[in-house]
Phi, psi and omega in degrees: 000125159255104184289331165213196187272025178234314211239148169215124192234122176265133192297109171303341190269041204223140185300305167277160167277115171238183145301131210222134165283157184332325172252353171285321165301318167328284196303314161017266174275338159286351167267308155303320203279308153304320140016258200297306181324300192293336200280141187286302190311307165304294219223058184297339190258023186052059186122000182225170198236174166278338196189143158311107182329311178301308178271294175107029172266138185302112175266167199316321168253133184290013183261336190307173165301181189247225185267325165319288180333302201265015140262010151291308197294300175324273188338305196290314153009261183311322193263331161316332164282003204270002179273307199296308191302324187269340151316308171228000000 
C-alpha cells in the first residue's frame, strides 16, 4: 500500500511482507487485527493489563496479559492507524 510518495507500506500477512494494493492490504490488517484480538493468549480477560504501560503500576486484576501484550495491543495500533493514513 502506498499512503504517499514518501511511505510504502508492506503487508504482514504474506509469509515474507510484501506489497498489497490498498484494499487487499486494508481486508489484511482487519482480518489479522481480529485474529490476534480474538486469540486468549494475547487478550486472556478481553481488556486488562498486569500492569499499567504508563506508569507501570500494578492493575487490579492479576489475571490480565502481561507487557508483551501490550506491544502486540500497540503493534495492532499502528497498522490500524496506517489504513486511516491511506483513507484520507
Amino acid at each position: 500500500m502506498k499512503a504517499s510518495d514518501e511511505w510504502v507500506f508492506l503487508c504482514a500477512a504474506h509469509r515474507l511482507p510484501m506489497e498489497c494494493c490498498a484494499i487487499d492490504y486494508m481486508t489484511h490488517t482487519l482480518e489479522g487485527t481480529t485474529a490476534v484480538l480474538n486469540q486468549p493468549r494475547w487478550f486472556p480477560t478481553r481488556g486488562a493489563f498486569k500492569e499499567d504501560p504508563v506508569s507501570g503500576e500494578a492493575a487490579e486484576s492479576s489475571q490480565a496479559g502481561d507487557s508483551e501484550t501490550w506491544k502486540v495491543f500497540q503493534s495492532i495500533a499502528r497498522r490500524l492507524h496506517r489504513l486511516l493514513a491511506h483513507v484520507f
